[in-house]
C-alpha positions in Angstrom: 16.4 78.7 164.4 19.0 76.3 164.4 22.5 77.0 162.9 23.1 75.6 159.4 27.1 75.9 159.8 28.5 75.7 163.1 32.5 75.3 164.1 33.9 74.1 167.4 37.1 74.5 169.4 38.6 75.7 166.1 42.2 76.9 166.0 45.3 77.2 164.2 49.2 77.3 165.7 52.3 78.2 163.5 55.0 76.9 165.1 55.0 78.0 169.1 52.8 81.1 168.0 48.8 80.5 168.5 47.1 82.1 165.8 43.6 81.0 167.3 42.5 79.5 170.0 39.3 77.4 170.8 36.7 79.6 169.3 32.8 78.4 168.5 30.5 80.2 166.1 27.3 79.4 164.6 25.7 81.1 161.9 22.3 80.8 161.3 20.6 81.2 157.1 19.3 84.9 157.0 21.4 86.5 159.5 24.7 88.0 159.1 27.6 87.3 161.8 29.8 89.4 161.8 33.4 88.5 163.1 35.7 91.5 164.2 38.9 92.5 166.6 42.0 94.4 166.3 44.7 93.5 163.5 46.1 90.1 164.2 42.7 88.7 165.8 42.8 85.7 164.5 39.5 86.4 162.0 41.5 85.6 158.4 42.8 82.8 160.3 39.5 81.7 161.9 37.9 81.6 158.5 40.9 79.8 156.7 40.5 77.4 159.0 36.8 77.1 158.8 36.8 76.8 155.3 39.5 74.1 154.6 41.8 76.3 153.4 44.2 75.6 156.2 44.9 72.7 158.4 43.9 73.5 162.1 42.1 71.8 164.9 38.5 71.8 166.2 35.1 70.7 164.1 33.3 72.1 161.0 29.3 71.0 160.7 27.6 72.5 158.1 23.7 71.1 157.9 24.2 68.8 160.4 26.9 67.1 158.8 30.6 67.0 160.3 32.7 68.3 156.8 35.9 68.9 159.1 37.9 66.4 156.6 36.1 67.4 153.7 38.1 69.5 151.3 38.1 73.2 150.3 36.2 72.2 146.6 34.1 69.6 147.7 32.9 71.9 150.8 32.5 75.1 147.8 30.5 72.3 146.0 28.5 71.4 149.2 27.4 75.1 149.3 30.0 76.7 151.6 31.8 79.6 149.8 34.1 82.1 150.5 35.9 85.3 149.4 39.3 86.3 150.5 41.0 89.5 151.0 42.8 90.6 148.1 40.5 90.3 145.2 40.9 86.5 143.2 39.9 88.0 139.5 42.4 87.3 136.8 42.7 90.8 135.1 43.7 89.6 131.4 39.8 87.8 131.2 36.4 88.5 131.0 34.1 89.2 134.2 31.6 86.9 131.9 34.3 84.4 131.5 35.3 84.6 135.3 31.8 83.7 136.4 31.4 80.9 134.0 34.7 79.4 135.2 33.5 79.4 138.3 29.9 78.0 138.0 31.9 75.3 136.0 33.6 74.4 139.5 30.4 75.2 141.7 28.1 73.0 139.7 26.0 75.1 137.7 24.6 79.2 138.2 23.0 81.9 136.5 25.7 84.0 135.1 23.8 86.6 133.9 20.7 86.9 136.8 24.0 87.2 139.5 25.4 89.5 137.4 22.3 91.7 136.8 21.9 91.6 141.1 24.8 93.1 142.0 25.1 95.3 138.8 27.5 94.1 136.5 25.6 92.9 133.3 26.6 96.4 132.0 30.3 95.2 132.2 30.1 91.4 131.7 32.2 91.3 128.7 34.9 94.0 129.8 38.3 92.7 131.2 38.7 92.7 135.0 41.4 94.9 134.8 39.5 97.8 132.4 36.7 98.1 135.4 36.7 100.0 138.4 38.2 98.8 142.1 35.0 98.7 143.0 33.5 96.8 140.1 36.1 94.4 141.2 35.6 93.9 144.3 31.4 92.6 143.2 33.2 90.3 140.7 34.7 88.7 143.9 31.6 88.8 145.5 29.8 87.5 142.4 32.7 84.6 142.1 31.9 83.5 145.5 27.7 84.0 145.2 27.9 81.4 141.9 25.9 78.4 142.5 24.0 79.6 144.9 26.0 78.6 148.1 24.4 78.7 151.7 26.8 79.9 153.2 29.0 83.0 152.7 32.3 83.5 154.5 33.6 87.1 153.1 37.2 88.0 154.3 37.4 91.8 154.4 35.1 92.4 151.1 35.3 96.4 151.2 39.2 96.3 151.8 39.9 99.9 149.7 36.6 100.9 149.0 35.4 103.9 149.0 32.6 105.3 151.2 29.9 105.4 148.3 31.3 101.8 147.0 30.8 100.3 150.8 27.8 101.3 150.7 26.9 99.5 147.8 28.4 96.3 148.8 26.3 96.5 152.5 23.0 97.1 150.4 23.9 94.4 148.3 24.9 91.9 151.4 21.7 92.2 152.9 19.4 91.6 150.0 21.6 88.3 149.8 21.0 87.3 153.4 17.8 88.3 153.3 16.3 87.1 149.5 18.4 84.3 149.2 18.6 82.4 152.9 22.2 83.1 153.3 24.2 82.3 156.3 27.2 85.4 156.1 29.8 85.7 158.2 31.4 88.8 157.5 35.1 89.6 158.8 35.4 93.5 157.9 37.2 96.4 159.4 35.2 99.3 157.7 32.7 99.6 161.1 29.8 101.5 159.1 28.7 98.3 157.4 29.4 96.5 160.4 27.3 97.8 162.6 24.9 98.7 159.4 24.0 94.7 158.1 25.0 92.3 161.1 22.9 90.8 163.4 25.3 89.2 165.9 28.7 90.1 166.3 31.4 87.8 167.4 34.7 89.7 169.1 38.4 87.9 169.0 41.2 89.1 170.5 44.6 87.6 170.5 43.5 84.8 168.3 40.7 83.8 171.8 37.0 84.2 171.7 36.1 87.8 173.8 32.9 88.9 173.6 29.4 88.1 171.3 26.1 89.6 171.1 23.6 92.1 169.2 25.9 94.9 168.0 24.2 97.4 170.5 25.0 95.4 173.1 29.0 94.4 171.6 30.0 98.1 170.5 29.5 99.5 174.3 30.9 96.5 176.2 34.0 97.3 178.4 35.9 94.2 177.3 35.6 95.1 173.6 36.9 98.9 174.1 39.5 97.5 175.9 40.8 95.4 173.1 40.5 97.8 170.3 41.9 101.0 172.6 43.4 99.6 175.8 41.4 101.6 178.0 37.6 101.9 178.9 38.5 105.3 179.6 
């Protein structure tokens, strides 16, 4: 199957430090890619970068289509979404009123089906900040799933969960690959749901490309222990 959003050469530099460096991914509707390496890897960067949020250097295609000077909006509009690390709710509103908001920007979406999904009609018309960290962290998955994007770029989405709540949020990540054709790439230290929902994984180290493959394959590979423990020892 050919890759509905692929980036080349992409990289960032702040000042005389290289945050990332020439690195290629493709991510193909269905699957989920996941993107991993030791702190200061260059993954945040990589999808800052990929998504508009930040000025860097390479090529973004998604459908075909080069969208490397498109902006962040336009590109959420397009159908390429993305979470980030620290969740993006207001606190003081609705979750109802938070998902509306956002399929005003996105173009349209079915507040309450999304909702229902992931399993926060229950809690639609509480205040962010009177749910649990875990409810929270599906409102920022449900902010970025609004409109029905194609593809998914999620930024550490079970940062602080707990084991029960990871598990949730994996279960719910791969109905959405799978039900709705979504292309994920999923940057995520919490290795469980790594190795438990992606397909391919795709190693950085440094801010360079390292290593990518099945995870069976990437987990045992002498390059990748290296990085993460400085000895295949």
């Amino acid at each position: 199957m050919s890759a509905i959003f692929r980036c080349e050469g992409l990289g960032k530099q702040y000042g005389g430090v290289v945050a990332l460096q020439g690195v290629d991914l493709e991510l193909e509707v269905g699957k989920v890619h996941g993107l991993i390496g030791p702190n200061g890897a260059g993954k945040s960067t990589f999808i800052d970068v990929a998504s508009g949020r930040t000025a860097g250097f390479g090529r973004v295609h998604f459908q075909g289509r080069d969208i490397t000077a498109v902006a962040p909006g336009e590109r959420r509009r397009m159908g390429v979404s993305r979470s980030f690390q620290r969740t993006s709710i207001f606190p003081a509103l609705t979750i109802r009123d938070q998902l509306d908001l956002a399929a005003h920007g996105a173009g349209g979406g079915d507040v309450e089906a999304l909702a229902a999904m992931l399993g926060l009609d229950r809690v639609l018309d509480r205040r962010a900040e009177e749910v649990s960290y875990g409810q929270q962290r599906l409102v920022d998955l449900a902010l970025a799933l609004v409109g029905a994007p194609k593809v998914l770029l999620l930024d550490e989405p079970a940062a602080g969960l707990s084991v029960a709540e990871s598990e949730v949020l994996a279960t719910h990540l791969e109905e959405i690959s799978a039900q709705w054709n979504v292309a994920v790439l999923l940057v995520e230290h919490d290795m469980d749901v790594v190795f438990r929902i992606c397909h391919v994984l795709t190693v950085l180290a440094s801010g360079r490309f390292l290593v990518s493959g099945p995870p069976s394959e990437v987990r045992t590979d002498p390059a990748v222990i290296r990085a993460y423990f400085g000895s295949t020892a």
